[in-house]
KEDOSE-789394 format. One record per residue (C-alpha): residue number from 1; y, x, z. Coordinates in nm, 2 decimals, always signed. Each point is the difference from the previous one (the first is absolute). Example, Ala and Ser with C-alpha at 12.3 -4.5 7.8 and 13.67 -1.06 7.14 Angstrom:
REM residues 2
SITE;fiza;y;x;z
SITE;1;-0.45;+1.23;+0.78
SITE;2;+0.34;+0.14;-0.07
REM end
This chain:
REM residues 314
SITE;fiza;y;x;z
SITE;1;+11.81;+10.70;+6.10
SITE;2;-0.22;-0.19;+0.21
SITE;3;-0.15;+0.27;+0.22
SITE;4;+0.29;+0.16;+0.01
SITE;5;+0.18;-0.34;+0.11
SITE;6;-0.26;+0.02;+0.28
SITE;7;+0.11;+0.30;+0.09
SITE;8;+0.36;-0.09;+0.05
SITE;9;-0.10;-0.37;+0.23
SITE;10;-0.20;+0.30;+0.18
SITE;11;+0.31;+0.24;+0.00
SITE;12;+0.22;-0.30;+0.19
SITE;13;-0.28;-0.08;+0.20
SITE;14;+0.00;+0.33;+0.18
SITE;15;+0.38;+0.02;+0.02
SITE;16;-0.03;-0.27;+0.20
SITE;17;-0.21;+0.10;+0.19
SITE;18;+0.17;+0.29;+0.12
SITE;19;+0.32;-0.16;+0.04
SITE;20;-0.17;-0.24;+0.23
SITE;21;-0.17;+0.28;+0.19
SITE;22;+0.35;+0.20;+0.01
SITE;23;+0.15;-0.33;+0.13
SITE;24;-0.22;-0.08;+0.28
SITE;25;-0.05;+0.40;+0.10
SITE;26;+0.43;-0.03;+0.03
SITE;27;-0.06;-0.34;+0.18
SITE;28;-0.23;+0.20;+0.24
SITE;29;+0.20;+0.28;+0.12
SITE;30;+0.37;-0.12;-0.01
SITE;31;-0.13;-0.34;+0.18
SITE;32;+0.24;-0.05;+0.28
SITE;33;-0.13;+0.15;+0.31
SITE;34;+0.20;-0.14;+0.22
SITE;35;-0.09;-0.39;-0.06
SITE;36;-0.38;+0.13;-0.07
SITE;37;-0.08;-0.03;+0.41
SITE;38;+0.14;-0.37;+0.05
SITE;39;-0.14;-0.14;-0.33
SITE;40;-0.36;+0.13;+0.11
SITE;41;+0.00;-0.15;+0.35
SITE;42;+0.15;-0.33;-0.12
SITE;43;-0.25;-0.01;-0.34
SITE;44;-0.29;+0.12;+0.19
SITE;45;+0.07;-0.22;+0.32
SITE;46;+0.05;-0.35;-0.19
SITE;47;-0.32;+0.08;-0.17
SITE;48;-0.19;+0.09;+0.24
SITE;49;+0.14;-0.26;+0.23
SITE;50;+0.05;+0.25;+0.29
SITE;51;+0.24;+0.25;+0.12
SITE;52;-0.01;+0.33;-0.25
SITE;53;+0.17;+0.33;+0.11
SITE;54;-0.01;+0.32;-0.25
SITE;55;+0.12;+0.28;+0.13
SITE;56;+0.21;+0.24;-0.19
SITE;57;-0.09;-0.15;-0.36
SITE;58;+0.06;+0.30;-0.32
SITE;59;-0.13;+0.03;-0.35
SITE;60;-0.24;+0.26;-0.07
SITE;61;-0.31;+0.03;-0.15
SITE;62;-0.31;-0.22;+0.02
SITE;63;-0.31;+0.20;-0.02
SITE;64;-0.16;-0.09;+0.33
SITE;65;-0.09;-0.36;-0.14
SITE;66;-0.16;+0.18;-0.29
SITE;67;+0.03;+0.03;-0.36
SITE;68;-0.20;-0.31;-0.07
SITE;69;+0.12;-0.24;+0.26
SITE;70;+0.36;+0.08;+0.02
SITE;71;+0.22;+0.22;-0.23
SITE;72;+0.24;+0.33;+0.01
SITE;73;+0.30;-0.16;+0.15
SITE;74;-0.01;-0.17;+0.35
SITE;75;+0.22;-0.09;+0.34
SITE;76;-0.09;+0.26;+0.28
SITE;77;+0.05;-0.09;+0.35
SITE;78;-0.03;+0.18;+0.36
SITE;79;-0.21;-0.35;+0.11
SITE;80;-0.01;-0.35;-0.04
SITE;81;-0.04;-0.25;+0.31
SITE;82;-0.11;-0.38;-0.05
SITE;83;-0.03;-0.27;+0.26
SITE;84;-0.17;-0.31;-0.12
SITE;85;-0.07;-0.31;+0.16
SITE;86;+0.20;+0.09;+0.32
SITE;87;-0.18;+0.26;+0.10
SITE;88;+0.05;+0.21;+0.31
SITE;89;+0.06;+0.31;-0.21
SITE;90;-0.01;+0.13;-0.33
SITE;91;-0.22;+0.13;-0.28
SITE;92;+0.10;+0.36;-0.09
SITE;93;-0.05;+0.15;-0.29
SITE;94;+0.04;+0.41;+0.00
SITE;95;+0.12;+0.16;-0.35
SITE;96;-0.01;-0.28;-0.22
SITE;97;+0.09;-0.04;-0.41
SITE;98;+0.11;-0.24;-0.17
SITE;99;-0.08;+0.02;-0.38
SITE;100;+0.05;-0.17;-0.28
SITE;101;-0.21;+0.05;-0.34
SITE;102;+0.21;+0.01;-0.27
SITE;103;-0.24;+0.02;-0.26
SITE;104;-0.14;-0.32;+0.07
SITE;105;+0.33;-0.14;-0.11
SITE;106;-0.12;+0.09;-0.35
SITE;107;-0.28;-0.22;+0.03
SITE;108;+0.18;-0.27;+0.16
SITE;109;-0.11;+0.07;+0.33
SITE;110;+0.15;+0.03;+0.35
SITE;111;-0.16;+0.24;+0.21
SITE;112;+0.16;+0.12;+0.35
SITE;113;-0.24;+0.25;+0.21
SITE;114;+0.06;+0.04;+0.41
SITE;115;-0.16;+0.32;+0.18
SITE;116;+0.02;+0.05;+0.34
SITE;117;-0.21;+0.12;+0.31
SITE;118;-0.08;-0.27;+0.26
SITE;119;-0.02;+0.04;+0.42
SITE;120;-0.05;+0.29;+0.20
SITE;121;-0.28;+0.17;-0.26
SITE;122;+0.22;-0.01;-0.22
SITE;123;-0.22;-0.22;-0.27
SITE;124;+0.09;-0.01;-0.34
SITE;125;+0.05;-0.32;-0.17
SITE;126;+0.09;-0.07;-0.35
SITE;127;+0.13;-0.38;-0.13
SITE;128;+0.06;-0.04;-0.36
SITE;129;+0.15;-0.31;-0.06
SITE;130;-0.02;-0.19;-0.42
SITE;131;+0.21;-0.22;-0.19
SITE;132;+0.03;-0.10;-0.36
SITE;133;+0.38;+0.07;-0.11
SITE;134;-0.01;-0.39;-0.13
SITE;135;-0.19;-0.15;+0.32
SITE;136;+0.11;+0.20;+0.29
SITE;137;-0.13;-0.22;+0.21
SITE;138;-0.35;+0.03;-0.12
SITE;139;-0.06;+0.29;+0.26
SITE;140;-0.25;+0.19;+0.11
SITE;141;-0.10;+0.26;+0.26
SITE;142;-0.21;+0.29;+0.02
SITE;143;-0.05;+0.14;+0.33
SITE;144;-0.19;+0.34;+0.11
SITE;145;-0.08;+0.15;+0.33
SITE;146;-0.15;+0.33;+0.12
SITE;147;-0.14;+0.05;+0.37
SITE;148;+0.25;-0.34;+0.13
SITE;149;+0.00;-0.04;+0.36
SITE;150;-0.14;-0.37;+0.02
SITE;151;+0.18;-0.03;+0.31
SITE;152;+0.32;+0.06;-0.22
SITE;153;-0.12;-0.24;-0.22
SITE;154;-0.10;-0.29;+0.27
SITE;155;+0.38;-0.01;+0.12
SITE;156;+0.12;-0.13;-0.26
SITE;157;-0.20;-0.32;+0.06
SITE;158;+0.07;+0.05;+0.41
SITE;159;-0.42;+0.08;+0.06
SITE;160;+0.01;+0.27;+0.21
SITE;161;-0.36;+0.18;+0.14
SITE;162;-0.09;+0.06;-0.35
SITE;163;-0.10;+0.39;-0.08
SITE;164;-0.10;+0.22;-0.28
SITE;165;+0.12;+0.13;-0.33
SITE;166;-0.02;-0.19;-0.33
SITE;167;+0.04;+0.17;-0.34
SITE;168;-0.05;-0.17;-0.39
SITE;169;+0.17;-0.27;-0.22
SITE;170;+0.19;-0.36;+0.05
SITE;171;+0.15;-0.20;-0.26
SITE;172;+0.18;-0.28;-0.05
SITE;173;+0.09;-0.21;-0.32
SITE;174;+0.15;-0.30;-0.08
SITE;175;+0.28;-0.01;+0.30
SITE;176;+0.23;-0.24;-0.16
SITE;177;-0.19;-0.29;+0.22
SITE;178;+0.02;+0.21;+0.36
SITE;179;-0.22;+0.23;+0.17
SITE;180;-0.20;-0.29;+0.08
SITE;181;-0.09;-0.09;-0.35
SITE;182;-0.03;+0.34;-0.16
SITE;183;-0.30;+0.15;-0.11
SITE;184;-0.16;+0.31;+0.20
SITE;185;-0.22;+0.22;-0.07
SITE;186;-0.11;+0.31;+0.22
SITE;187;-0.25;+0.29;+0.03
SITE;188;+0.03;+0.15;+0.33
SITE;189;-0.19;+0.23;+0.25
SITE;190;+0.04;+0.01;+0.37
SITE;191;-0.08;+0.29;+0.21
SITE;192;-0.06;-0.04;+0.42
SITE;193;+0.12;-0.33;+0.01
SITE;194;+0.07;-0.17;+0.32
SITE;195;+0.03;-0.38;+0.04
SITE;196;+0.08;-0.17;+0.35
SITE;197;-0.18;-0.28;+0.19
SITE;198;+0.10;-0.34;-0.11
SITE;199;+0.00;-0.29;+0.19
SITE;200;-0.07;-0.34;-0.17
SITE;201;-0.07;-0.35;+0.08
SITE;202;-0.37;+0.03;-0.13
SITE;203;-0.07;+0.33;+0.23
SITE;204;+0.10;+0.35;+0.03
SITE;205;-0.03;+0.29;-0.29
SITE;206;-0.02;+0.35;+0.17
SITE;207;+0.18;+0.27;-0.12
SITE;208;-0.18;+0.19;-0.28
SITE;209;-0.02;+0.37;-0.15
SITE;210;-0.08;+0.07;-0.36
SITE;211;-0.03;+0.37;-0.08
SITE;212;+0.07;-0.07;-0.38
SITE;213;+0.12;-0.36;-0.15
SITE;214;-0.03;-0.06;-0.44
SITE;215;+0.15;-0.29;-0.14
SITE;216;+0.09;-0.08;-0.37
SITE;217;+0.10;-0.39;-0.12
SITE;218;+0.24;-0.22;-0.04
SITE;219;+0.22;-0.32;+0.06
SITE;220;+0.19;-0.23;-0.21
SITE;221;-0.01;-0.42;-0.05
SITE;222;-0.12;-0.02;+0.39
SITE;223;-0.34;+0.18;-0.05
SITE;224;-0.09;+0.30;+0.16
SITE;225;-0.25;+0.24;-0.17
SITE;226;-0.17;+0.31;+0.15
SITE;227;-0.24;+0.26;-0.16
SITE;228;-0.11;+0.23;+0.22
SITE;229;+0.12;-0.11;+0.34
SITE;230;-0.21;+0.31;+0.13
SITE;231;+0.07;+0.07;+0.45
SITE;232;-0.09;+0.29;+0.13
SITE;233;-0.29;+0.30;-0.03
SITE;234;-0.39;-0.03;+0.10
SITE;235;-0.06;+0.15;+0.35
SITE;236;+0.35;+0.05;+0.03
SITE;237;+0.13;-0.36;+0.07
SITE;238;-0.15;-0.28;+0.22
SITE;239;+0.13;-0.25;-0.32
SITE;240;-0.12;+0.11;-0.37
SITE;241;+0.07;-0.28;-0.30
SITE;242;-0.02;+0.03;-0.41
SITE;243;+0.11;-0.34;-0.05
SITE;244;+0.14;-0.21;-0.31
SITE;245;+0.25;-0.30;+0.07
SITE;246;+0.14;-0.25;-0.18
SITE;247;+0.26;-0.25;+0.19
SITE;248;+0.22;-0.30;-0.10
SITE;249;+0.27;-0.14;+0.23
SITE;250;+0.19;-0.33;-0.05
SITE;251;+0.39;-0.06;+0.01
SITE;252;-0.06;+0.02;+0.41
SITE;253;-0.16;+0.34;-0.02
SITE;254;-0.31;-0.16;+0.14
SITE;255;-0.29;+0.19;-0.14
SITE;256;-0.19;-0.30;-0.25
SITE;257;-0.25;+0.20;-0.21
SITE;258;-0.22;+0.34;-0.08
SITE;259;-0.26;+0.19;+0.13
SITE;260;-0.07;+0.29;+0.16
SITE;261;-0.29;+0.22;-0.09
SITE;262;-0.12;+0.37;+0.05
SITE;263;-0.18;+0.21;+0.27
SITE;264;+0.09;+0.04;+0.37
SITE;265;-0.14;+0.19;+0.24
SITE;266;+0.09;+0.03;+0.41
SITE;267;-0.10;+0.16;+0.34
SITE;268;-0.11;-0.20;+0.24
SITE;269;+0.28;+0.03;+0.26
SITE;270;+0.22;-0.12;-0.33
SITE;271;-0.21;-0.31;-0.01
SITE;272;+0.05;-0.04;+0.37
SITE;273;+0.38;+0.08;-0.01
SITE;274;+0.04;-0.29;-0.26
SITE;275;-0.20;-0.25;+0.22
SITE;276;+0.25;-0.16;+0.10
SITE;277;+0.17;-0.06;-0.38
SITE;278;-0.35;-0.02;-0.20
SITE;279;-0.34;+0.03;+0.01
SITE;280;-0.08;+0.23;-0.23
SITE;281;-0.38;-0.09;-0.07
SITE;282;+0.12;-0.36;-0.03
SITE;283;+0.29;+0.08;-0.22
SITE;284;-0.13;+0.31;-0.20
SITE;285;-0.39;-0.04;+0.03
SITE;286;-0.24;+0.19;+0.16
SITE;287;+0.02;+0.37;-0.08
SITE;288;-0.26;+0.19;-0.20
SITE;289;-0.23;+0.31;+0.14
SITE;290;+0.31;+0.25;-0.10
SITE;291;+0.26;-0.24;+0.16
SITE;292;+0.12;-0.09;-0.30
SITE;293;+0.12;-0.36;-0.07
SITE;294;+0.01;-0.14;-0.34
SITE;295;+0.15;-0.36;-0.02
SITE;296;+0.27;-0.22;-0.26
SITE;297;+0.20;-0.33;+0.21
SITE;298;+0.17;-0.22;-0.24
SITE;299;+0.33;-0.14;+0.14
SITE;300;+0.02;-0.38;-0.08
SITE;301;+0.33;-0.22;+0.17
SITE;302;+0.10;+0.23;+0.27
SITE;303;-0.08;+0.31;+0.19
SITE;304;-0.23;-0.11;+0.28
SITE;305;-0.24;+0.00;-0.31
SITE;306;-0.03;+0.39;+0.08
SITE;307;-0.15;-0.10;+0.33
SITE;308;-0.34;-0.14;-0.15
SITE;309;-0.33;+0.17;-0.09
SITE;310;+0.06;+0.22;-0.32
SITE;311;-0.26;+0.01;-0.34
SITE;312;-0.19;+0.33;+0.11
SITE;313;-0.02;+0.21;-0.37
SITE;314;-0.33;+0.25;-0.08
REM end
């Protein structure tokens, strides 16, 4: 009686089951069309604080955000166009899906997966957004690229003479508190990237070319951590680094403590294009035979602390 009393708590188990699966499979493709347009753009634009327009919203399936991220069922659409922070025009995203997982449901899980394909290359991005059914506002976001126009990318935060493509992972966790006090984590690689000249009040930074860009780390409780922060290839580019960083910021933002260690190695015409911002032999120390520098700076009460002589490593 008693394994065959398991068998029967087993039994209703699975009936349940399917009848859930039956009920949201209904709830899927008798939805009501009609209303599904206006409920995205007003859901989608109060969250994202912005103005959301998805064009010609239907059900379908939602194999494009994969089996693992997103789930069989999904909300197709021609494109999707968001303006954010008053911007002069919008974001458009080509082909995108909308998916649900349902069997995360089972584990007490919300799971929602967006794929689309960003800018004029047409670069696919996928978002997988995570909740647990009793805290939904213990979220958390996944975010891949592949081959993302930087430039693309920049607009968003109104930069503009940024260039390259960037391709690897973001994520963020613990967004009940804002953006601002989430915890990041990335792992990211940058190919031909462009930055432009920048103008400050201690001097002038030129603009700069990195033929290849690798940086992993991670931010949360107002500390920045970096490992590698590698710029650029050997007798390619005039800048080359393999750097480790560490940086802690107070309620400000000014920069407060860490270091900065690694190797760095520069042409000359770099060194004199930064004369104006830096000295470089003063800042970095003097480099070795190969044109290699090898230094740490320790950060204490503010950032001018950068500006010093730096503990030269073997």
């Amino acid at each position: 009686m008693h394994i065959f009393g398991k068998e029967i708590i087993f039994g209703s188990r699975l009936r349940k089951t399917i009848i859930g699966v039956a009920f949201l499979a209904g709830l899927v493709f008798f939805f009501p069309i009609g209303s599904l347009e206006t409920r995205l753009n007003d859901t989608l634009s109060k969250t994202l604080a912005g103005d959301v327009r998805v064009m010609n919203p239907r059900l379908g399936l939602g194999l494009r955000t994969g089996v693992i991220s997103g789930g069989l069922f999904g909300i197709k659409a021609d494109q999707i166009e968001i303006t954010l922070l008053q911007a002069p025009q919008p974001i458009t995203c080509f082909d995108p899906v909308i998916s649900p997982k349902i069997l995360a449901m089972f584990i007490l899980r919300l799971q929602i997966a967006i794929r689309c394909d960003l800018g004029d290359e047409r670069s696919p991005i996928l978002v997988v957004a995570k909740a647990p059914i009793f805290n939904p506002t213990q979220l958390s976001v996944d975010l891949e690229v592949e081959n993302l126009s930087i430039s693309e990318a920049a607009s968003l935060a109104r930069v503009s003479g940024m260039d390259g493509v960037m391709s690897g992972q973001l994520s963020l966790a613990n967004l009940e508190g804002g953006i601002g006090r989430a915890t990041v984590e990335w792992d990211l690689e940058l190919k031909d990237l462009h930055t432009p000249a920048l103008n400050t009040d201690f001097g002038s930074l030129p603009p700069m070319n990195f033929t290849h860009v690798e940086t992993e780390g991670s931010s949360a409780n107002r500390k920045i951590k970096m490992k590698p922060l590698k710029l650029g290839e050997d007798n390619k580019d005039p800048l080359v680094t393999d750097l480790e960083l560490e940086l802690g910021f107070a309620g400000n933002g000014n920069l407060t403590s860490g270091f900065i260690q690694g190797n760095l190695k520069s042409t000359p015409e770099f060194d004199r294009s930064m004369a104006s911002l830096v000295n470089m032999d003063q800042v970095f120390g003097k480099a070795k035979n190969n044109g290699t520098r090898r230094f740490r700076k320790n950060i204490e009460g503010n950032f001018l602390s950068l500006l010093g002589p730096p503990e030269e490593h073997p």
